[in-house]
N, CA, C and O of each residue as an XYZ file, in Angstrom:
336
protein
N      29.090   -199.982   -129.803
C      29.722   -198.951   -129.002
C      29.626   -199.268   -127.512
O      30.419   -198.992   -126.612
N      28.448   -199.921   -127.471
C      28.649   -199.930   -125.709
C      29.230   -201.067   -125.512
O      29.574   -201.255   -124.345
N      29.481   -201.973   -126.327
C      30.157   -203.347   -125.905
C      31.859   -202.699   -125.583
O      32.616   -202.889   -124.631
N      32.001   -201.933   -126.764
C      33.550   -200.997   -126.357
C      33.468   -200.643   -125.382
O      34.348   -200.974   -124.587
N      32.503   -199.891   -124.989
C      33.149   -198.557   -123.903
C      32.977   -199.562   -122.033
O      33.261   -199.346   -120.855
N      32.497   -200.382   -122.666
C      32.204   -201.862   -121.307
C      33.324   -202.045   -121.419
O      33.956   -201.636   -120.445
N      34.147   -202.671   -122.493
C      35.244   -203.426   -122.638
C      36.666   -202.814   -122.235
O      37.506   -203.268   -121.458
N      36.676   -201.926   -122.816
C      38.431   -200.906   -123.115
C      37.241   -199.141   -122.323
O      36.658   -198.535   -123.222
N      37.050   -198.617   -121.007
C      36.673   -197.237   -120.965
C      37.759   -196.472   -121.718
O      37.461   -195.799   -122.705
N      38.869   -196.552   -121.322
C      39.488   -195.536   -121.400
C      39.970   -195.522   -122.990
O      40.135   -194.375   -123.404
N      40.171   -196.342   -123.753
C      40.659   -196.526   -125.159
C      39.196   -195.719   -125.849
O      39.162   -194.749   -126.606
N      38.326   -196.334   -125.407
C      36.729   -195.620   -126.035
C      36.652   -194.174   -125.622
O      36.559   -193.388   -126.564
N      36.672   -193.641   -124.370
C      36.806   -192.312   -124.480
C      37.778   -191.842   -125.192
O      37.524   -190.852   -125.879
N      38.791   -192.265   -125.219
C      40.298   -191.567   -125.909
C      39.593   -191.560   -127.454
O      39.345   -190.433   -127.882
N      39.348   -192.364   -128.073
C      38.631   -192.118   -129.589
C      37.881   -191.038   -129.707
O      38.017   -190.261   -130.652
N      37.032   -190.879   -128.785
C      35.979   -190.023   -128.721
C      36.499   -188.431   -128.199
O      35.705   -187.588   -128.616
N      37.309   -188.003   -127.624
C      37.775   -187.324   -127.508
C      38.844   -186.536   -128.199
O      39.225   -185.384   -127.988
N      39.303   -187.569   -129.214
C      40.054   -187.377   -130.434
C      39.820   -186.315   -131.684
O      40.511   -185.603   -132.413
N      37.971   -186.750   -131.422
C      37.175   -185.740   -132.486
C      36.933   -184.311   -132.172
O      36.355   -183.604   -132.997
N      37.351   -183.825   -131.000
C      37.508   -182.613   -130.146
C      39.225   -182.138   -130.762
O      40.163   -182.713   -131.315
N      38.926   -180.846   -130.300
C      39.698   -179.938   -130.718
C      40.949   -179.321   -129.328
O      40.968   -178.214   -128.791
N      41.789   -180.419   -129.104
C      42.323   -179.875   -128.077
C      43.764   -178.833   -128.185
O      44.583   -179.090   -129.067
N      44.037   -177.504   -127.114
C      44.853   -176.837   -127.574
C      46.309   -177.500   -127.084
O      47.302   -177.394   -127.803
N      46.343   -178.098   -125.977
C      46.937   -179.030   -125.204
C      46.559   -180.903   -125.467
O      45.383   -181.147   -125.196
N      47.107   -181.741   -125.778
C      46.728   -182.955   -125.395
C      46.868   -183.150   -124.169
O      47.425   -182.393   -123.375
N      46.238   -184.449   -123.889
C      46.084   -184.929   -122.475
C      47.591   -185.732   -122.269
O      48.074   -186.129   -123.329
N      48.222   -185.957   -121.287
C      49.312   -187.210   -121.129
C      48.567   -188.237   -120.237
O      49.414   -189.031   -119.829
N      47.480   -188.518   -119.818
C      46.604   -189.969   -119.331
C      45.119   -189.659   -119.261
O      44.562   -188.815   -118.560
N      44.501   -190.658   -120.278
C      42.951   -190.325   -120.260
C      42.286   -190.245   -118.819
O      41.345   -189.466   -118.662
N      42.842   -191.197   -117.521
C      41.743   -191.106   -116.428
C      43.176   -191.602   -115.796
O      44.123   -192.245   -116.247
N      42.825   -190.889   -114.324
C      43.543   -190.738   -113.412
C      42.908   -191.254   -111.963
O      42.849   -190.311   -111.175
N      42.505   -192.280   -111.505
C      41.761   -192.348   -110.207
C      42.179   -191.704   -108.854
O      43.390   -191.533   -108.991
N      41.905   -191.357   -107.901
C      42.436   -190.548   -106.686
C      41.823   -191.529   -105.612
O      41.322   -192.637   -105.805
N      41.994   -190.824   -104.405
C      41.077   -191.400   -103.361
C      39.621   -190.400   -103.868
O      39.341   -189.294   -104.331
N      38.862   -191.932   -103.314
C      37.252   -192.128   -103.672
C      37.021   -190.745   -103.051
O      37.634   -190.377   -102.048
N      36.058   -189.950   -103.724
C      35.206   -189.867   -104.806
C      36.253   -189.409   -105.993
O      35.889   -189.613   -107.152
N      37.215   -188.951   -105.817
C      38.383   -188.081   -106.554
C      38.749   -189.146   -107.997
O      39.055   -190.337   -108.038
N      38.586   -188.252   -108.956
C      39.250   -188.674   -110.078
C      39.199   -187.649   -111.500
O      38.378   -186.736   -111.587
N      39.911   -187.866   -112.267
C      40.389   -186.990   -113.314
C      40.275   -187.621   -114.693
O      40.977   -188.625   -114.813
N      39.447   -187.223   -115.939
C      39.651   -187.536   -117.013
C      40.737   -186.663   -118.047
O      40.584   -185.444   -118.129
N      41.649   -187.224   -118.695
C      42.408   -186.395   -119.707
C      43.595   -184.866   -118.982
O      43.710   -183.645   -119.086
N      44.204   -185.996   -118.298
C      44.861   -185.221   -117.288
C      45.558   -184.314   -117.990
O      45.918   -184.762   -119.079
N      45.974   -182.902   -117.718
C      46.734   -181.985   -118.261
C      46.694   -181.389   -119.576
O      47.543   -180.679   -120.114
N      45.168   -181.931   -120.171
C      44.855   -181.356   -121.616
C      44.218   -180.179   -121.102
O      43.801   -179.756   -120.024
N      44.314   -179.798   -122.361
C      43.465   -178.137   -122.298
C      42.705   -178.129   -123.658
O      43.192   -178.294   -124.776
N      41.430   -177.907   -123.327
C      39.933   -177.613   -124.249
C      39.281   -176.692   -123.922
O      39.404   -176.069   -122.868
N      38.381   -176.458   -124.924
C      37.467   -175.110   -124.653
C      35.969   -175.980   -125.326
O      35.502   -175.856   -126.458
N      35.654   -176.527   -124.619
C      33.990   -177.138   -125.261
C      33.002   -175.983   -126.363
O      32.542   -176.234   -127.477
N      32.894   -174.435   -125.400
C      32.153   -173.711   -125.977
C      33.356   -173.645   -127.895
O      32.932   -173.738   -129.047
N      34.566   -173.488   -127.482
C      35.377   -173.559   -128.656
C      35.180   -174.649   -129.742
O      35.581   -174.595   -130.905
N      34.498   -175.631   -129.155
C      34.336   -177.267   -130.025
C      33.108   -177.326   -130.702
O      32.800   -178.135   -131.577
N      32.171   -176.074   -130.066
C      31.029   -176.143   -130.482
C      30.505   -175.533   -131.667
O      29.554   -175.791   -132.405
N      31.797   -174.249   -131.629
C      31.083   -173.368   -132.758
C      32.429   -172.719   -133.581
O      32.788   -172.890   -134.746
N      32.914   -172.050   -132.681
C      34.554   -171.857   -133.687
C      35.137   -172.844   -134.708
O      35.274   -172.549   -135.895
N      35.492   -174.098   -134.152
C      36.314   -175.077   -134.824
C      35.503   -175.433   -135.638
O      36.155   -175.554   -136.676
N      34.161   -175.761   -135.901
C      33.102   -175.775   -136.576
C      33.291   -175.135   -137.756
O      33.506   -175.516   -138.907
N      33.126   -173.775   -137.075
C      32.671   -173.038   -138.473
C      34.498   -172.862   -139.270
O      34.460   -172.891   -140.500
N      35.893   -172.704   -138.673
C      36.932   -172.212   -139.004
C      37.626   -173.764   -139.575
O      38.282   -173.887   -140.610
N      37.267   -174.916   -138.558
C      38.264   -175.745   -139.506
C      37.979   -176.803   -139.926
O      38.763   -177.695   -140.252
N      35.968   -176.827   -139.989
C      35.023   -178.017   -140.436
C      34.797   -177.629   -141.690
O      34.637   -178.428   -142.613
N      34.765   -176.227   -141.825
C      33.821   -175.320   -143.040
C      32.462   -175.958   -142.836
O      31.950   -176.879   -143.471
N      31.904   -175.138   -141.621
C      30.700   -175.689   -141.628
C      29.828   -174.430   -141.001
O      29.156   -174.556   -139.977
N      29.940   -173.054   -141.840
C      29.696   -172.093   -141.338
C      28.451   -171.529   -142.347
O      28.078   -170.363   -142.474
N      28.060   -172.446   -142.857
C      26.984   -172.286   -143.960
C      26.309   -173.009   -143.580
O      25.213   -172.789   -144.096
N      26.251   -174.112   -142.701
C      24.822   -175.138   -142.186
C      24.402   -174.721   -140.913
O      25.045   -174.121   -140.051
N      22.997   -175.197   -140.906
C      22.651   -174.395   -139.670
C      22.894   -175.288   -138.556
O      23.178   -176.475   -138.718
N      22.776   -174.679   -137.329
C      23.687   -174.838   -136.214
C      22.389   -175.223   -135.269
O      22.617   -176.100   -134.436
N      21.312   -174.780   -135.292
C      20.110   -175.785   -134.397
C      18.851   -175.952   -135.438
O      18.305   -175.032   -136.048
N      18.570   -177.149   -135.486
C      17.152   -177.552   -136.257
C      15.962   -177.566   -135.053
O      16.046   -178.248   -134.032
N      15.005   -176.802   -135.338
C      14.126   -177.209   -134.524
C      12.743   -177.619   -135.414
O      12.237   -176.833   -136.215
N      12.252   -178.878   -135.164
C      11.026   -179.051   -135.418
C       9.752   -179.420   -134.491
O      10.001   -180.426   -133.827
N       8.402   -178.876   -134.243
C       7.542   -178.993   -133.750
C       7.228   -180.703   -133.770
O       7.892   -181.649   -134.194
N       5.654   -180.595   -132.981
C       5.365   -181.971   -133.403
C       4.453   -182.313   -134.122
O       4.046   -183.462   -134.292
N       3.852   -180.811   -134.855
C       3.263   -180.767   -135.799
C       4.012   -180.836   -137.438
O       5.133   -180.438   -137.754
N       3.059   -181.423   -138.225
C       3.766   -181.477   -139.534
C       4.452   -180.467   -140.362
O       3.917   -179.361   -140.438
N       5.658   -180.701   -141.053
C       6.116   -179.817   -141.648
C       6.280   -178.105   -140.778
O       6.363   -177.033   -141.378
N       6.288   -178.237   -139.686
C       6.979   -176.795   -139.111
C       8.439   -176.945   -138.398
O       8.760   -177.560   -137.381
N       8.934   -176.434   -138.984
C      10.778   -176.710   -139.016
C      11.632   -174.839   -138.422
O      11.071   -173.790   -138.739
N      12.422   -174.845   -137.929
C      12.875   -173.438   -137.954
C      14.401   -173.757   -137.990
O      14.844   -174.893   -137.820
N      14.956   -172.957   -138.162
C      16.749   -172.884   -137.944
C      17.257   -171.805   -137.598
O      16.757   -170.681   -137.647
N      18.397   -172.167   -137.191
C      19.568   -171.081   -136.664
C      20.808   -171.345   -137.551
O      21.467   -172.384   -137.598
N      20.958   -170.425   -138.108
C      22.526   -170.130   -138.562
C      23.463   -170.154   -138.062
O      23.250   -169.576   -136.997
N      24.958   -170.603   -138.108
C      25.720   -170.741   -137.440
C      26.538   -169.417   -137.138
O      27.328   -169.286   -136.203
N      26.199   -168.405   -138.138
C      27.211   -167.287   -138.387
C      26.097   -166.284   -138.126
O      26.327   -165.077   -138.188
């Protein structure tokens, strides 16, 4: 992966961004401006908090697994969160 994202940035983000749920696509992954200025995924429209848990649970079917694992660093103490 990092030999990709060295090689091709913008083809490697575009994959990766693929797995997101956009309501809009983008028409150009990165856009440079004058320095410091620049733009990834120009003119798409996303909702991250939407990628995190809606699309999840509505069009992964993944509304039955839990949604944070936490384990200590002691043995065998585990907790979870439900997604729903």
């Amino acid at each position: 992966m990092i030999d990709r994202a060295a090689d091709d940035v913008e083809g490697f983000w575009e994959d990766i961004a693929k797995e997101l749920h956009w309501f809009e696509p983008w028409d150009k992954v990165y856009e440079e401006g004058k320095y410091p200025f620049f733009r990834w995924f120009v003119d798409g429209k996303t909702n991250l908090s939407h990628n995190c848990l809606d699309y999840q649970v509505s069009q992964k079917n993944r509304g039955d697994k839990a949604a944070i694992i936490w384990e200590s660093g002691e043995k065998g103490k585990q907790k979870s969160s439900e997604m729903t």
